[in-house]
C-alpha positions, 0 to 999 in steps of 0.5 A: 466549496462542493466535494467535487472541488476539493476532491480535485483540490486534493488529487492535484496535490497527489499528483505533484507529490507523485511526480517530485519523488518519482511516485513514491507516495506509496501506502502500505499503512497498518498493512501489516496488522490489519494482516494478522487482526482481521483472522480472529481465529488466528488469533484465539486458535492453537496454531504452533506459530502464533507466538512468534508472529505476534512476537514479530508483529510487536519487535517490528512497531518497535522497528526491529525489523531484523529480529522481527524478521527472525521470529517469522522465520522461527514461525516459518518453521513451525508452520510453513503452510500458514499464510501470515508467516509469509506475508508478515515476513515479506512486511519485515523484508520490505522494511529491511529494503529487501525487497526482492526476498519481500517478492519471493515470501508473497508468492509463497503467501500467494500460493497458499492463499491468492485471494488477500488482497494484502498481499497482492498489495505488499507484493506490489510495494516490494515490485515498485520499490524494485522499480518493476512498475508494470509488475506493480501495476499489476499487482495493485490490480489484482489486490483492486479486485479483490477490495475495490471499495475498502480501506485495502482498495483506497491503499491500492488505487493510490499505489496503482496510480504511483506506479502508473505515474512512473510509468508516465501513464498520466491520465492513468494515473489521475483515474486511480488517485481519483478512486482512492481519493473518492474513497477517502472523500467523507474521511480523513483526507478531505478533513485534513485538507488546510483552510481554503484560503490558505490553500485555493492559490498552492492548489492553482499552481499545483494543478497547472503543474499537473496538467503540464505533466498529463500532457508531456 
C-alpha cells in the first residue's frame, strides 16, 4: 500500500475522531519541556528564577499542577521578564482548565517574545478549550509561521485543523490534518497504524463518514 494511501487512511481517522468529540483531538504533547529544554542557556545561566521553573516543571509530571502553578508564580516574582515564567504557567493554568487566566500568562510570554511558536500554540489550546475557535485558528496560525515543518508545526496543523472542524470549515480542516500528517508521514503514526487487513474495512467506513461531514 503506497504512502499516499495510508496517509489518507490515517487523516480519515483524525477527522472522525475530530467530529465525534467536537474536535478535541487537541496536541499540546511535551509542550511544556521542549519550553524550557530547548534554551540551554536557561538552563546552564545564573537566572533568579530557574529554580522554581524547573520545580514547577518537576511537580506538574507529577500532576501537581497547583503547586506547580505556585512555583511559576514564586518564579514570576523574581524574574517577571523572563518569558518561560509566562509560558510554563499558562501550561499549569491549562492543566488547571483555567484557561482564560492560561490566555492572559501567553500574552504576557507574547509580549516578551512573539516569535515562539510554543506559545502561540498554548495560547491557541487555552482559546479552543474556551471554545473561541477563530481565535484559536488564528493562533495556530501564527505559531505554523514560525515552525511550518517541525514537530511544533505537525502539533500546530493538527490543532488549526480542530479548530477548523469546529468551525464547520471541513475542507479546511482535511487540508491541516494533511500537513500534520505529511509531517508525521515516515514517523510514528504511520508506524503505529494497525495491520492493513485489519484496518482497510474500519478505514472505508470512516472515510465515507468523512466525506458526509465535508459535504454537510
Amino acid at each position: 500500500m503506497s504512502i499516499y494511501i495510508k496517509v489518507n487512511m490515517v487523516r480519515c481517522m483524525i477527522i472522525e475522531n475530530s467530529e465525534d468529540q467536537l474536535a478535541y483531538n487537541l496536541d499540546l504533547s511535551d509542550c511544556d519541556d521542549a519550553i524550557i529544554s530547548n534554551d540551554q542557556d536557561l538552563l546552564t545561566g545564573s537566572s533568579p528564577a530557574i529554580f522554581w521553573i524547573r520545580n514547577g516543571i518537576n511537580l506538574r509530571r507529577l500532576g501537581r499542577f497547583k503547586e506547580a502553578l505556585e512555583s511559576f508564580e514564586k518564579a514570576i516574582q523574581l524574574e517577571p521578564s523572563n518569558v518561560y515564567c509566562w509560558i510554563n504557567k499558562a501550561v499549569a493554568l491549562n492543566q488547571l482548565k483555567k484557561y482564560e487566566e492560561a490566555v492572559v500568562s501567553s500574552n504576557k510570554a507574547l509580549a516578551l517574545d512573539s516569535c515562539q511558536s510554543k506559545i502561540w500554540i498554548v495560547k491557541g489550546f487555552s482559546l479552543h478549550n474556551l471554545e473561541k475557535y477563530e481565535e484559536a485558528s488564528e493562533s495556530y496560525a501564527a505559531a505554523i509561521q514560525l515552525d511550518p515543518q517541525g514537530s511544533d508545526g505537525r502539533r500546530s496543523w493538527n490543532n488549526r485543523g480542530a479548530a477548523l472542524d469546529n468551525l464547520r470549515r471541513h475542507d479546511d480542516a482535511i487540508e491541516c490534518y494533511d500537513e500534520a500528517i505529511m509531517i508525521e508521514a515516515d514517523g510514528e503514526m504511520l508506524g503505529s497504524l494497525p495491520c492493513e487487513v485489519d484496518v482497510l474495512p474500519a478505514i472505508l467506513k470512516i472515510k465515507h463518514k468523512a466525506l458526509i461531514h465535508g459535504n454537510n
